[in-house]
C-alpha positions as a printed Julia matrix, in Angstrom:
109×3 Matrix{Float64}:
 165.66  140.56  -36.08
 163.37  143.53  -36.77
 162.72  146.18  -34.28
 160.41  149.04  -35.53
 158.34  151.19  -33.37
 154.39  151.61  -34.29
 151.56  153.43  -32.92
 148.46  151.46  -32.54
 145.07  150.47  -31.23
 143.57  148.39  -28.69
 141.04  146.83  -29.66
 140.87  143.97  -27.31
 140.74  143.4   -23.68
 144.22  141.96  -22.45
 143.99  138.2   -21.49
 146.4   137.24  -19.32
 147.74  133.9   -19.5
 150.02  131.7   -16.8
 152.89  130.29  -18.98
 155.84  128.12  -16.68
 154.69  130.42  -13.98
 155.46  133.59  -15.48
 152.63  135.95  -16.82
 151.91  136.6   -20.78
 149.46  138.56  -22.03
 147.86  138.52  -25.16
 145.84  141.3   -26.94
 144.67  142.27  -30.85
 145.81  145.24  -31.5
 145.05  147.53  -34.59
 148.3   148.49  -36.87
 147.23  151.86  -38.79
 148.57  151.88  -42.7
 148.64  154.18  -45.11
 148.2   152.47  -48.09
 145.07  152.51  -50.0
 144.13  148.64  -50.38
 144.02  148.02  -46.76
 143.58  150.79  -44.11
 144.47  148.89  -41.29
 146.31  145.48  -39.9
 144.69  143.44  -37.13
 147.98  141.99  -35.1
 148.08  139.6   -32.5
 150.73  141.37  -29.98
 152.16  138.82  -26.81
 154.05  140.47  -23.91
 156.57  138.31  -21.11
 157.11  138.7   -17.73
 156.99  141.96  -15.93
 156.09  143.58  -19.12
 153.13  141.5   -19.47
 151.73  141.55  -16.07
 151.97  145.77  -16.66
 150.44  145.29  -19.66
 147.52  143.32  -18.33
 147.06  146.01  -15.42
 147.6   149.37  -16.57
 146.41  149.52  -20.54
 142.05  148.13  -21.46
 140.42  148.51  -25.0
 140.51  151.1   -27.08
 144.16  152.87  -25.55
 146.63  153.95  -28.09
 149.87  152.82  -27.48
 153.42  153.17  -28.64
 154.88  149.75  -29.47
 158.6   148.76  -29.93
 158.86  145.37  -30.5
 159.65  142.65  -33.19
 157.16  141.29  -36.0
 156.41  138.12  -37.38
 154.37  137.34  -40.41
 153.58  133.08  -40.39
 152.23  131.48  -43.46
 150.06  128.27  -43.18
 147.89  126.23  -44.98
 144.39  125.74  -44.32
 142.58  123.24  -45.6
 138.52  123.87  -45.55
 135.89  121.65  -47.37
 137.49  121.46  -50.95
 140.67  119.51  -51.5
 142.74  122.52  -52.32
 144.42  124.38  -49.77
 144.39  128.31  -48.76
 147.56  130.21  -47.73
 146.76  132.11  -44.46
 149.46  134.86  -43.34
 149.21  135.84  -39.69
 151.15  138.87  -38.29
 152.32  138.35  -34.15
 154.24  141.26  -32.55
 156.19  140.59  -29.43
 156.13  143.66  -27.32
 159.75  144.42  -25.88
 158.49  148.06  -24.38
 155.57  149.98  -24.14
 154.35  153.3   -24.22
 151.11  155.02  -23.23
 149.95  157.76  -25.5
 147.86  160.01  -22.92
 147.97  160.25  -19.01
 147.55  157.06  -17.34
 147.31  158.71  -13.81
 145.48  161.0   -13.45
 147.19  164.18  -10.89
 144.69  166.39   -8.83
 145.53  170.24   -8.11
């Protein structure tokens, strides 16, 4: 298994999703990169449980976020109008913890 940690984008609201009673949330996030052929990854990021439901609640679009979590890059083929198939590679990261990047409460003085 691959844990990295990875600061990224929200470029989606969170949907949050009812799975064997137990909340998951799903949200696109934005991966940055710094190599020149492709400035930046669109991932598809899933959080469980607790997690999840605090996902859902305390983080909207455009927050930057620091993600620890575990990555997954599918291959499958697609097969469109012509006969010959095209190889699609999806990335999914599965959130294990979370961390906002600027003040999500806000203190008065």
């Amino acid at each position: 298994m691959n844990v990295f940690i990875v600061t990224c984008k929200i470029i989606s609201q969170p949907r949050l999703l009812r799975y064997k009673k137990k909340p998951l949330t799903t949200v696109i996030v934005l991966l940055y990169n710094n190599k020149t052929d492709k400035p930046l990854y669109h991932v598809t990021a899933s959080a469980r449980g607790k997690l999840g439901a605090e996902l859902f609640h305390l983080y909207k679009q455009g927050d930057l976020v620091i993600v620890e979590g575990t990555i997954e890059i599918k291959k499958e083929k697609i097969y469109l109008n012509s006969s010959y198939p095209k190889n699609v590679k999806t990335i999914n990261l599965k959130i294990i913890t979370i961390h906002p990047t600027h003040h999500i409460l806000e203190f008065k003085t």
